[in-house]
RODO-2510 file (C-alpha; in nm, 4 decimals, decimal comma):
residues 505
     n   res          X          Y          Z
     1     x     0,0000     0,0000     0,0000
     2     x     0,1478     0,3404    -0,0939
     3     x     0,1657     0,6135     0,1657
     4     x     0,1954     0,9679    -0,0599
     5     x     0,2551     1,3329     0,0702
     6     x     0,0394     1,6143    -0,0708
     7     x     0,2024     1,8142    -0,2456
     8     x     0,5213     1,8000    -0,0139
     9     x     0,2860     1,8307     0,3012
    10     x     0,4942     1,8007     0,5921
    11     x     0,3910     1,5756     0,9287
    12     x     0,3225     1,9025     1,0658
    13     x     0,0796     2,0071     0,8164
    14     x    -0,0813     1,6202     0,8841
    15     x    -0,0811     1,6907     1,2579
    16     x    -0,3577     2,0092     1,2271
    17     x    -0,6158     1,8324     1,1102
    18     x    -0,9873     1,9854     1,1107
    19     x    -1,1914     2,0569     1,3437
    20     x    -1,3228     1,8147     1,5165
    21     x    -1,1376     1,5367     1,3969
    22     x    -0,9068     1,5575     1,6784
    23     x    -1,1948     1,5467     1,9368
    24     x    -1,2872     1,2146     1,7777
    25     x    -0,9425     1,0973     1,7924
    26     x    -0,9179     1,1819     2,1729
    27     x    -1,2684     1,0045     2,2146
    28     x    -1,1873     0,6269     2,0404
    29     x    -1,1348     0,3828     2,2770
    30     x    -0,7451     0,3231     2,2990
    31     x    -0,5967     0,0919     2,0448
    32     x    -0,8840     0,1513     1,7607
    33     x    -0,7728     0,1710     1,4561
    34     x    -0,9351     0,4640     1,3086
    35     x    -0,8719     0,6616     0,9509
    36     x    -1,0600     0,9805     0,8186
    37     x    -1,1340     0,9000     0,4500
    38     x    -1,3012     1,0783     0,1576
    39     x    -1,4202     1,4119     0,1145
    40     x    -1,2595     1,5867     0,4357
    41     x    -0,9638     1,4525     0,3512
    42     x    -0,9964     1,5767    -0,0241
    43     x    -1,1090     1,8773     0,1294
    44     x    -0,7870     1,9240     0,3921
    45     x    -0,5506     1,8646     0,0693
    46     x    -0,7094     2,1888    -0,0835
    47     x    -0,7126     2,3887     0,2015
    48     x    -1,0637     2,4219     0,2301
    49     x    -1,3270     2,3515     0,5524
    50     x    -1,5452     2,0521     0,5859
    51     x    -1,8321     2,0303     0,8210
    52     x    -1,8958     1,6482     0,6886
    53     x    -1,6096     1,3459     0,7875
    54     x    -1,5879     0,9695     0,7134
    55     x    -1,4548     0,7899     0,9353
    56     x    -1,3345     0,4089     0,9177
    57     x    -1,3257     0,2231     1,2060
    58     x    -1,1899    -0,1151     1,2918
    59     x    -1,4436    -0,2366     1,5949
    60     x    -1,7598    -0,2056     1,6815
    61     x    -1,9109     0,0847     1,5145
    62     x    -2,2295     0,1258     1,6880
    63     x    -2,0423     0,1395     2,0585
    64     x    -1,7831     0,3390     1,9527
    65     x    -1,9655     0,6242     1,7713
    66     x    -2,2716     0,6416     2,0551
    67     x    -1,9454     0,6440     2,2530
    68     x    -1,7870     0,9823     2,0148
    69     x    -2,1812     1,1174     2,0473
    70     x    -2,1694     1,0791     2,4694
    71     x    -1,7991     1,2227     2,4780
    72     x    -1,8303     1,4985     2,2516
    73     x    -2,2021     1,6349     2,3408
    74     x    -2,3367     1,5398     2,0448
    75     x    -2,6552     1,3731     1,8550
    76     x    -2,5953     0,9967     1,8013
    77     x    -2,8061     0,7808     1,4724
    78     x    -2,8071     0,4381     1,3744
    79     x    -2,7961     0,4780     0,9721
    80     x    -2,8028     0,1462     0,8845
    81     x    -2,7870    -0,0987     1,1976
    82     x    -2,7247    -0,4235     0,9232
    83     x    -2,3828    -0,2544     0,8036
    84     x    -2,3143    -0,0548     1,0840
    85     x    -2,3558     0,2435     0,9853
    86     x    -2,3670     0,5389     1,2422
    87     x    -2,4203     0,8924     1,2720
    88     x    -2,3034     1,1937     1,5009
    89     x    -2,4292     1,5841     1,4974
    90     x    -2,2290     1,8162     1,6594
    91     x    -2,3360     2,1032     1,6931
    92     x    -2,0613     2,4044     1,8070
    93     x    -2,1116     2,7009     2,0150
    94     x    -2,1093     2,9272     1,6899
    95     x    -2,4107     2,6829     1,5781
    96     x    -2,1978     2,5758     1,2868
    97     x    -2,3376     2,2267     1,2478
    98     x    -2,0682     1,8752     1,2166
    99     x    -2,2154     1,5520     1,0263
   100     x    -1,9455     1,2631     1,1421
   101     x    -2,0463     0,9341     0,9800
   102     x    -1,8555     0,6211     1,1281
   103     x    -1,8508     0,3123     0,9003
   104     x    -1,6562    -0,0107     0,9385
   105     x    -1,3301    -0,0836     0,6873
   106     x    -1,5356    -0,3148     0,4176
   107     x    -1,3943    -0,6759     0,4416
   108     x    -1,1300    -0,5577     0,7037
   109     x    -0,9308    -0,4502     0,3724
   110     x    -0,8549     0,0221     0,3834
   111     x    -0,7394    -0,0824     0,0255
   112     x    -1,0525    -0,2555    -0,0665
   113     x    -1,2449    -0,0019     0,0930
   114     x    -1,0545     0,2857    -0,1078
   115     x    -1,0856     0,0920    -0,4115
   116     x    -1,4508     0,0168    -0,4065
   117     x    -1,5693     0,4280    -0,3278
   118     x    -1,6592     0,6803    -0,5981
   119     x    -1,3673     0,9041    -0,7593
   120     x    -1,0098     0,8764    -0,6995
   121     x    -0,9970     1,2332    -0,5576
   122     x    -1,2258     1,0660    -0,2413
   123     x    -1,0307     0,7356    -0,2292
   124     x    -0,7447     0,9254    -0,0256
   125     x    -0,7257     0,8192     0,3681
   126     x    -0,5571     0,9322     0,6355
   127     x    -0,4464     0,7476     0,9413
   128     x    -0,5416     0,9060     1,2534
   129     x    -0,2817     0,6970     1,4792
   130     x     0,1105     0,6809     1,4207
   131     x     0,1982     0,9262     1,1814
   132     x    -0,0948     1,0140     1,0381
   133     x    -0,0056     0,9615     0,6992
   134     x    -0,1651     0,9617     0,3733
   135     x    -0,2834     0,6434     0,2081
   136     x    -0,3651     0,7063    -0,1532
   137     x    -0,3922     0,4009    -0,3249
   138     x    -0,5782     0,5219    -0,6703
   139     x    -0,3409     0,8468    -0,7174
   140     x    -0,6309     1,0231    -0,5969
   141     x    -0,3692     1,3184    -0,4756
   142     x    -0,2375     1,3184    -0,8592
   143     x    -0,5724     1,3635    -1,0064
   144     x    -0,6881     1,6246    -0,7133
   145     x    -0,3869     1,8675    -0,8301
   146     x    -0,4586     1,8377    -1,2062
   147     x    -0,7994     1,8950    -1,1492
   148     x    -0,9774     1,5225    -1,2858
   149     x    -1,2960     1,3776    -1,1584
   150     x    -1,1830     0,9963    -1,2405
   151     x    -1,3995     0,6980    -1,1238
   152     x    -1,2074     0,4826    -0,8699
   153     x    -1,3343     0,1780    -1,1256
   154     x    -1,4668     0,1300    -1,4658
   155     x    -1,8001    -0,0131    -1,2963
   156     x    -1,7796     0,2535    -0,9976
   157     x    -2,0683     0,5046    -1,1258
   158     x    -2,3007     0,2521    -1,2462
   159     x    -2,2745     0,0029    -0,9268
   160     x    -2,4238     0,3351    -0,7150
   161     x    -2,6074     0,6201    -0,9887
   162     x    -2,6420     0,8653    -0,6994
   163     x    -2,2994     0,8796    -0,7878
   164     x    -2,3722     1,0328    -1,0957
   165     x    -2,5300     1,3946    -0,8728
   166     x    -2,2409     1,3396    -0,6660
   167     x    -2,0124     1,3910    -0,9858
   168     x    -2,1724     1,6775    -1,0428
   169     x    -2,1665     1,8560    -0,7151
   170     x    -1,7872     1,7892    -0,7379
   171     x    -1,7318     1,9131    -1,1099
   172     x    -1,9198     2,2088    -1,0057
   173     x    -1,7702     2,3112    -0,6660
   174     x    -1,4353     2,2176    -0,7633
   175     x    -1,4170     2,2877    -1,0650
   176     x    -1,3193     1,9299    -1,2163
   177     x    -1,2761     1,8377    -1,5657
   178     x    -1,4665     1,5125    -1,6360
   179     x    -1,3338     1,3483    -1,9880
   180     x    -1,5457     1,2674    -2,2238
   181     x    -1,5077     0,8748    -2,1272
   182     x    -1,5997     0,9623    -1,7977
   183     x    -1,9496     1,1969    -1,9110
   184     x    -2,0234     0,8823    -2,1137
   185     x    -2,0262     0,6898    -1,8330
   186     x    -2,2363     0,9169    -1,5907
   187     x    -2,5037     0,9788    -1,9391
   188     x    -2,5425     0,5890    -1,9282
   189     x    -2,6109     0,5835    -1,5575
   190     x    -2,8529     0,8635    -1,5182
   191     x    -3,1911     0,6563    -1,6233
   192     x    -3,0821     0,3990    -1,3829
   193     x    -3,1317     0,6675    -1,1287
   194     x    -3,5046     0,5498    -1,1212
   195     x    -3,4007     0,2945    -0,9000
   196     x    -3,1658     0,5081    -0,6396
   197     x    -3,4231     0,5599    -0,3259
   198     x    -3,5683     0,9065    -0,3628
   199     x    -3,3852     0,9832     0,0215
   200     x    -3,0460     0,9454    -0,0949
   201     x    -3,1703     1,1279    -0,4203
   202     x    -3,3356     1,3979    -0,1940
   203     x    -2,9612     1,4146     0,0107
   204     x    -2,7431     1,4498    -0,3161
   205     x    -2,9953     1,7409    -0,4394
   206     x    -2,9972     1,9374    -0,1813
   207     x    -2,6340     1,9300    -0,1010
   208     x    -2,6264     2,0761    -0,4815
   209     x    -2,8628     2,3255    -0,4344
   210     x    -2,6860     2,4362    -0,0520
   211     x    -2,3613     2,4726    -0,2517
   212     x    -2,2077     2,7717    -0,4761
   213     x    -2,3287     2,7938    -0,8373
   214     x    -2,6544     2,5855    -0,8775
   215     x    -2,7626     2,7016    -1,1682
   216     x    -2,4060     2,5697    -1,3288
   217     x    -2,4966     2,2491    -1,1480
   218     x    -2,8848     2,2006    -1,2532
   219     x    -2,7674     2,2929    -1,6471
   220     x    -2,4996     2,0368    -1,6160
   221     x    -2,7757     1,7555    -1,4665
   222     x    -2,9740     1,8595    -1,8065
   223     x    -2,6710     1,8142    -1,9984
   224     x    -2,5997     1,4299    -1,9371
   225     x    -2,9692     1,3768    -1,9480
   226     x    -3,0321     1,3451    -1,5443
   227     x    -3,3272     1,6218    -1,5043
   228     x    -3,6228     1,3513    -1,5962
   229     x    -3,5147     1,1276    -1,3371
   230     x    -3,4682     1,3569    -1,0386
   231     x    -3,7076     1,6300    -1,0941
   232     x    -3,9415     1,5546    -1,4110
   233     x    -4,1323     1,8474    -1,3289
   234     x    -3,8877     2,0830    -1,5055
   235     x    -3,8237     1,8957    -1,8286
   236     x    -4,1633     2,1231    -1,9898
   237     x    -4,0152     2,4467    -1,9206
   238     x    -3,7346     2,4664    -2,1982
   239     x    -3,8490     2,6696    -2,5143
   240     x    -4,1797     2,7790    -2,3320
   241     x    -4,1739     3,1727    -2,4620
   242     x    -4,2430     3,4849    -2,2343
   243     x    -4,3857     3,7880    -2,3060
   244     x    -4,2171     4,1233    -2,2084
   245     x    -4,0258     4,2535    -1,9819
   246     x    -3,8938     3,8754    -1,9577
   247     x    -3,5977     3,7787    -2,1637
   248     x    -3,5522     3,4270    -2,1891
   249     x    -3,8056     3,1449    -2,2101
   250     x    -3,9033     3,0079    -1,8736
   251     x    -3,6207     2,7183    -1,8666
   252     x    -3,3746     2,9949    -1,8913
   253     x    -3,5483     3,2643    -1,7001
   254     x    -3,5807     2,9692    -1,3715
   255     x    -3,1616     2,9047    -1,3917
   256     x    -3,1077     3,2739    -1,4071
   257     x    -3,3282     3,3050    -1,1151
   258     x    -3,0545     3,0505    -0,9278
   259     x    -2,7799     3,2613    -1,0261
   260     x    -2,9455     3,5941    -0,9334
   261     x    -3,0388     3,4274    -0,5593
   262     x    -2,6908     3,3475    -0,4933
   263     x    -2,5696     3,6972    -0,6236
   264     x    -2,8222     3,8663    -0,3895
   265     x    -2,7358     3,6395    -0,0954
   266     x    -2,3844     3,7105    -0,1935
   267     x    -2,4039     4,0308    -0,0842
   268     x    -2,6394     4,0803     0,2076
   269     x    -2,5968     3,7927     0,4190
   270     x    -2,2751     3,7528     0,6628
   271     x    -2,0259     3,7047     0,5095
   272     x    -2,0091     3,9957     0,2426
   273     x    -1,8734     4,0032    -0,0874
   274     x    -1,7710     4,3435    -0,1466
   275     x    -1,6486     4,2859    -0,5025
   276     x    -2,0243     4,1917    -0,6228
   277     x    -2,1246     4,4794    -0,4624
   278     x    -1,9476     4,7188    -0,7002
   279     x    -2,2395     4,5700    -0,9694
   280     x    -2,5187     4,8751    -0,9608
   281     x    -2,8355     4,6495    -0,8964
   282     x    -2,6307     4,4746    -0,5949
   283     x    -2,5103     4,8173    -0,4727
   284     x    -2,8550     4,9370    -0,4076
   285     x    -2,9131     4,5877    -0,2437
   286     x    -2,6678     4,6246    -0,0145
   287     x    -2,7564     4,9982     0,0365
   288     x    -3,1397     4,8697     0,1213
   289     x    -3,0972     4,5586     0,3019
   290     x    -2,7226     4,5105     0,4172
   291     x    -2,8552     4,6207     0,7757
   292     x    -3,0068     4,2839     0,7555
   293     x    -2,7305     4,0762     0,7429
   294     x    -2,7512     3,8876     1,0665
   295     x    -3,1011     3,8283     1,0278
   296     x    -3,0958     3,6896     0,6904
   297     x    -2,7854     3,4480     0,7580
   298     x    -2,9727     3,3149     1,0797
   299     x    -3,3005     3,2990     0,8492
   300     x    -3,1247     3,0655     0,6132
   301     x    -2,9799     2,8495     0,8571
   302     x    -3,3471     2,7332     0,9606
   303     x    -3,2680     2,3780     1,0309
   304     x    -3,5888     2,1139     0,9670
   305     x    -3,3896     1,8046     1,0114
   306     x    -3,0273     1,7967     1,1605
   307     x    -2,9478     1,7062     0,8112
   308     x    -3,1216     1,9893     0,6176
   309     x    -3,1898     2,3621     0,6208
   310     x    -3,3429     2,6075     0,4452
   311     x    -3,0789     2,7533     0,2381
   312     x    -3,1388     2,4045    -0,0065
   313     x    -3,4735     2,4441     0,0025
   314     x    -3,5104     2,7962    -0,0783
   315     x    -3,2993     2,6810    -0,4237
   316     x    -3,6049     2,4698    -0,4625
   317     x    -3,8421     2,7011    -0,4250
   318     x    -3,6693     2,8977    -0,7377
   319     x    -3,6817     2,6591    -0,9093
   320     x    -4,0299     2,5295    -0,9291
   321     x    -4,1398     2,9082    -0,8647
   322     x    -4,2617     2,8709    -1,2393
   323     x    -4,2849     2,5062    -1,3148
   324     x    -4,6538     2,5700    -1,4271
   325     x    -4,6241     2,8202    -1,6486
   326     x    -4,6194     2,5810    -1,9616
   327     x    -4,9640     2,3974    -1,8457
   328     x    -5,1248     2,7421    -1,7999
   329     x    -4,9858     2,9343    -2,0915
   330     x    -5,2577     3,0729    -2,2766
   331     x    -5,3564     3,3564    -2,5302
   332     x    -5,5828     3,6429    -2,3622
   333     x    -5,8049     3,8083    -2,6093
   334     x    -5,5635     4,0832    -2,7241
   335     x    -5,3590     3,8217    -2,8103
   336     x    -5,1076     3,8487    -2,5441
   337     x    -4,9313     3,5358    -2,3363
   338     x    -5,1141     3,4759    -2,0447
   339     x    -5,0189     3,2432    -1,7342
   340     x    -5,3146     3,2942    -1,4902
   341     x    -5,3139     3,0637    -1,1776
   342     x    -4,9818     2,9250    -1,1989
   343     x    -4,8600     3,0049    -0,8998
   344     x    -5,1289     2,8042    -0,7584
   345     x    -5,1038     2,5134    -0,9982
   346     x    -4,7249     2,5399    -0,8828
   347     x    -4,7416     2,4691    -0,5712
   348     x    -4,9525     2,1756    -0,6080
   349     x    -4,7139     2,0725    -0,8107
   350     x    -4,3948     2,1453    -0,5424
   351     x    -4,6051     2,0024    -0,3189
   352     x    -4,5857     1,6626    -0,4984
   353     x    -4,2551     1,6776    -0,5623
   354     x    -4,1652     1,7218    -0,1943
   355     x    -4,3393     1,4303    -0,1481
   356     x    -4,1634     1,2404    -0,3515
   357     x    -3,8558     1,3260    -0,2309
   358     x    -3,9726     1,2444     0,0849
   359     x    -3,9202     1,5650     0,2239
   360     x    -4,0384     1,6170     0,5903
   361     x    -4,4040     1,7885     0,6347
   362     x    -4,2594     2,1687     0,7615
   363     x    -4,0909     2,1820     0,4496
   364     x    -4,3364     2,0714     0,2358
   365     x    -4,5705     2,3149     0,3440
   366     x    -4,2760     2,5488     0,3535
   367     x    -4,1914     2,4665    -0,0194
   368     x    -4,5793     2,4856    -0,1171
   369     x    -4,5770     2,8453     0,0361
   370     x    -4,2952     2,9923    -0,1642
   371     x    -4,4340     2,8810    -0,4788
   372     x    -4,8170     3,0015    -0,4122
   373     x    -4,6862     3,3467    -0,2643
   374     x    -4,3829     3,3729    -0,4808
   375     x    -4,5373     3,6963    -0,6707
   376     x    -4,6858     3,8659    -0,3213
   377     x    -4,4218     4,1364    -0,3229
   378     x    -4,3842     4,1651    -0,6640
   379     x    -4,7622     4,2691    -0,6645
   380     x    -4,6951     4,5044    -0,3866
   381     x    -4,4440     4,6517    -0,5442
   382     x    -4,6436     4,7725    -0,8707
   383     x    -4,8627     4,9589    -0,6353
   384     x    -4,7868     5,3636    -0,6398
   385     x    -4,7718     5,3604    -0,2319
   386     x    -4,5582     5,2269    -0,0357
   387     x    -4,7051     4,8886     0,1875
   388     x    -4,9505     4,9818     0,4355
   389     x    -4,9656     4,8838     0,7617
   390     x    -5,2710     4,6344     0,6832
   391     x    -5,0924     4,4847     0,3633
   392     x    -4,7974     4,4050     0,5351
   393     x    -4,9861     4,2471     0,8224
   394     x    -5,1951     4,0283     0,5323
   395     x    -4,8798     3,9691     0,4475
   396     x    -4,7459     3,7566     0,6977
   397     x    -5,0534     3,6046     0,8038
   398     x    -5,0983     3,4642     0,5358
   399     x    -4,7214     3,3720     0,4653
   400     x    -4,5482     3,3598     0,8313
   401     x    -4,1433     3,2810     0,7761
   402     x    -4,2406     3,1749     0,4253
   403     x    -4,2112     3,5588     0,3635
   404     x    -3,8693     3,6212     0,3965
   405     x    -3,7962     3,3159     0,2000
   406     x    -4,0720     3,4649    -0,1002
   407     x    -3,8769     3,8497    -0,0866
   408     x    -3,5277     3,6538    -0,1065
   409     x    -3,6990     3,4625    -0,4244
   410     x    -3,8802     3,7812    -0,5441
   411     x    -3,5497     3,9816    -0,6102
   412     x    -3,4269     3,7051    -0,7820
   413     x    -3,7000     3,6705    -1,0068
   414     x    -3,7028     4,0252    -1,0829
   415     x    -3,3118     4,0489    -1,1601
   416     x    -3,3464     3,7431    -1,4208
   417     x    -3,6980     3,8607    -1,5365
   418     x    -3,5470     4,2116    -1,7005
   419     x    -3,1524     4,0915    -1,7381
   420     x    -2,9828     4,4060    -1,8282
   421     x    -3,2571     4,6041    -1,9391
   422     x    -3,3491     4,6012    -1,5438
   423     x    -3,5045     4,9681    -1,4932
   424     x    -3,3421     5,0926    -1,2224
   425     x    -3,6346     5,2596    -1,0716
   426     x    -3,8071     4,9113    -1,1094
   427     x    -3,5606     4,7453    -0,9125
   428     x    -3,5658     5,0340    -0,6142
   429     x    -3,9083     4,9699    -0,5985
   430     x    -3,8479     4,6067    -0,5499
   431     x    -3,6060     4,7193    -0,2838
   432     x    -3,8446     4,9743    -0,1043
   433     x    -4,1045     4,6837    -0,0687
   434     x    -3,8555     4,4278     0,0753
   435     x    -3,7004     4,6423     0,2771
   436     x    -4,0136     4,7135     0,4304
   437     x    -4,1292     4,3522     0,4992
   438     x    -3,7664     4,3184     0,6253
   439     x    -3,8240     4,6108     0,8910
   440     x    -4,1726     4,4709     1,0226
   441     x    -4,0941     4,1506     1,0531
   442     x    -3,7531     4,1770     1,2142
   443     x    -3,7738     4,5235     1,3758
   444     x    -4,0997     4,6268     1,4515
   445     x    -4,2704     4,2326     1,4838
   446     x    -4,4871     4,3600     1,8011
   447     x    -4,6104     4,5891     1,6055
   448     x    -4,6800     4,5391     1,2246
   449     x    -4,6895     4,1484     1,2650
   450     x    -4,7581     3,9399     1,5586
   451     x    -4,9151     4,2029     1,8384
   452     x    -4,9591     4,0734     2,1869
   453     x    -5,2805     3,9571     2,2074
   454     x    -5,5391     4,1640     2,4148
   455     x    -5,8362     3,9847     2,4703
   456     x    -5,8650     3,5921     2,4092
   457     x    -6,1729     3,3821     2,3430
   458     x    -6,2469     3,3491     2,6971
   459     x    -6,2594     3,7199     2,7212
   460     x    -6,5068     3,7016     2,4706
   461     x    -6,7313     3,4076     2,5682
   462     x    -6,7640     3,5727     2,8925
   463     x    -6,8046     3,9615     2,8195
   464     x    -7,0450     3,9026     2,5057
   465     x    -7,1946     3,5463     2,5891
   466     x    -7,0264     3,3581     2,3003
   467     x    -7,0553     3,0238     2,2795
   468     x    -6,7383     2,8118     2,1607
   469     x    -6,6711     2,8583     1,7992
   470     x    -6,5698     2,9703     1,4664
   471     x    -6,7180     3,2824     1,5435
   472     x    -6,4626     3,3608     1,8477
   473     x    -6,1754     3,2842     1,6041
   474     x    -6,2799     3,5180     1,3073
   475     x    -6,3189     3,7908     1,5692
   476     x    -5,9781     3,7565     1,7621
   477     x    -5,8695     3,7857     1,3848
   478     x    -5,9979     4,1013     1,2941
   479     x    -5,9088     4,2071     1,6103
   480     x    -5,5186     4,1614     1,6336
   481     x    -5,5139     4,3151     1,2749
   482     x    -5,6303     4,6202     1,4239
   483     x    -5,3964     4,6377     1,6646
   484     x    -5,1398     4,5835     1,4083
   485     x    -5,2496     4,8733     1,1689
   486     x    -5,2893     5,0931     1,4877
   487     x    -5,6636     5,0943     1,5046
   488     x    -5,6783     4,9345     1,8660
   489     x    -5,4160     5,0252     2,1022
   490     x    -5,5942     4,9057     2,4653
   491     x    -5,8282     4,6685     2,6266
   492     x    -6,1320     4,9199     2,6513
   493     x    -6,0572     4,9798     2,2745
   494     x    -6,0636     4,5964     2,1980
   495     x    -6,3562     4,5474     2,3741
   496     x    -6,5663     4,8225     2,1744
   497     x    -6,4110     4,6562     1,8335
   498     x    -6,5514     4,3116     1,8905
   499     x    -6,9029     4,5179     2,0127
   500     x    -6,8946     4,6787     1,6920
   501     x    -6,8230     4,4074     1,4685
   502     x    -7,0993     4,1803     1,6795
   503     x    -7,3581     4,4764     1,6047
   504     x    -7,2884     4,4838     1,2233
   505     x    -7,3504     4,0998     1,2265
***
């Protein structure tokens, strides 16, 4: 077995390994034989962090990682009790989130094991006791330097055709060259993706979408023919036209809209990229919403599973945000291109496909919501007045967190609706309106959103003999959206609000 140095790495350089591999290290029984394998190795070699880690153990999986779990504070999972397979969540004091998976060496053989994975540039192991050297029996270091996505076997994409997304996330992130031998390979693979469960499917997906440059990554899935077999939905949209201002057909329009939602995050969540900035329509951004920055980072690190959050899923969301315009595309009688109802057709549509990929039930509904509401502020925003009080309030009771999502999604779909021909007093609009929803739902939630409530239906059973009902429910509704647009501001008030809504019937 060959042991290689990176690059000239020194035994220093393999001493500071990652955080938290060394907490795992110091939490192994003693005498386990341990090694940290695949991507987190790939990804120490390039000088990059990684929040996932293999790890290979030679023992009793199951004990040993509950073991890491009790040691280290964390959140222990059987995967796959059969193969022990085994799962630990750490989660730091920064809330940045650790996925350590803990698998056994297949057939008590690292070389088998190295041999048998997916691409050479994840077959590379390290040895976590000794010297910690590198194992790298596939040249997997080699092909990592010259930038090559090369299977670790002729048979390695087609024994596992998730492989074939994972290919792509790589390609994309890394910017790999596959060969033409290799593309063959993953374009005869892709239809045998119908029989890949849709969980790992779901997994692979939204570890492309949560990644830089999705729109890169979805148009390469269409290129090797992948896009029917993972979402199906989207195979309609190509060459369905769009009247003006939009300038691209709907396919093309729904991958700009990716690109556009990772420039705009670019630049007004946490960690800011000042050069994207110095682009007009992202200057104005940041000059409307950078204040925000906190708030949107912490919006898109929603978790619903420990696996999944909703910076994937918002990705999602743009891009089913028009995936029934070519069912509803009709002619209106002037002539003109009509698409009436398909935001609601959409989300019927999301809805199913969230399903499918066996998504929990939060983000279904969550998914659902950004479709149906995805044009909310772009309606507002063609109004001559600012947002009142009352439509802002509608608003989020209708939409809850969903709205942030939908105004993240709404700039988006603006930016790739116009292109270049973007009127800048268009897009300030746009702006005003967000940054409006922004302020009442983050600064001013007491207020313009959620107001404490003043009366409940007790209060009202007993004050205006109410029975139990629907009744009490619609009239605790009208009431806290007085409050919120100022027309109730005490008890007494609230009291003569329900009296006069009771008298008008």
């Amino acid at each position: 077995m060959r042991h290689t140095s990176f690059g000239g790495g020194s035994l220093n350089t393999l001493m500071n390994l990652p955080f938290p591999v060394e907490n795992v290290v110091a939490a192994l029984p003693e005498g386990v034989l341990a090694y940290l394998v695949g991507g987190a190795v790939r990804d120490h070699l390039l000088n990059r962090t990684a929040h996932d880690f293999d790890f290979l153990l030679a023992g009793d999986v199951m004990s040993i990682s509950r073991r890491v779990a009790d040691t280290l504070g964390g959140f222990f999972f059987a995967l796959d009790k059969e193969r022990d397979y085994a799962r630990v969540i750490l989660i730091a004091e920064n809330r940045q989130r650790y996925v350590l998976d803990f698998a056994p060496i297949k057939d008590g053989s690292l070389e088998a094991d190295l041999r048998s994975r997916d691409f050479t540039v994840n077959a590379i192991a390290i040895n976590l006791r000794g010297t910690r050297s590198f194992i790298d029996p596939l040249n997997g270091a080699a092909a990592l330097l010259a930038k090559q996505l090369k299977p670790c076997s002729p048979t390695s994409i087609m024994d596992d055709p998730v492989r074939v997304l994972r290919a792509v996330r790589l390609a994309v992130n890394f910017q790999f060259h596959i060969s033409r031998e290799v593309t063959a390979l993953l374009r005869s693979a892709a239809s045998s993706l119908q029989v890949v469960s849709p969980e790992r499917i779901r997994d692979e997906l939204f570890r492309i979408l949560g990644n830089p440059h999705p729109a890169s990554a979805v148009r390469l899935l269409e290129t090797l023919g992948v896009v029917p077999y993972v979402l199906p939905d989207l195979t309609s949209l190509q060459g369905v036209e769009q009247p003006p201002p939009h300038v691209a057909d709907v396919w093309e329009h729904t991958l700009d809209a990716l690109t556009k939602l990772e420039m705009v995050l670019s630049v007004i969540e946490r960690d800011y990229d000042p050069d994207r900035a110095s682009n007009l329509m992202l200057g104005l951004a940041v000059l409307q919403l950078g204040r925000f920055r906190q708030q949107v980072s912490a919006h898109l690190e929603t978790p619903f599973t420990p696996d999944r959050s909703l910076r994937p899923l918002l990705f999602l969301g743009a891009l089913y945000h028009d995936v029934a315009k070519p069912a509803t595309r009709q002619l209106d009688n002037h002539g003109r291109v009509r698409f009436y109802q398909h935001d609601q057709l959409g989300a019927e549509l999301a809805r199913k496909r969230g399903r499918a990929l066996r998504l929990s039930g939060e983000e279904i509904i969550r998914l659902e919501t950004m479709v149906r509401g995805h044009m909310r502020p772009l309606l507002l925003a063609q109004a001559a007045d600012q947002p009142s009080a009352r439509a802002i309030y509608r608003y989020f009771r209708d939409l809850g967190a969903t709205g942030i999502d939908i105004c993240l999604l709404s700039l988006a779909d603006t930016l790739a609706t116009y292109g270049s021909a973007l009127p800048q007093k268009t897009w300030g609009r746009q702006l005003d309106v967000v940054r409006c929803l922004f302020e009442a739902y983050w600064e001013k939630p007491l207020e313009s959103v959620s107001p404490a409530s003043l009366l409940d239906g007790n209060d009202l059973m007993q004050k205006f003999s109410l029975p139990p009902g629907r009744r009490i429910g619609q009239l605790l509704a009208s009431l806290r959206e007085a409050q919120a647009v100022g027309e109730v501001t005490s008890v007494e008030e609230a009291y003569s609000f329900v009296q006069q809504l009771l008298d008008q019937g």
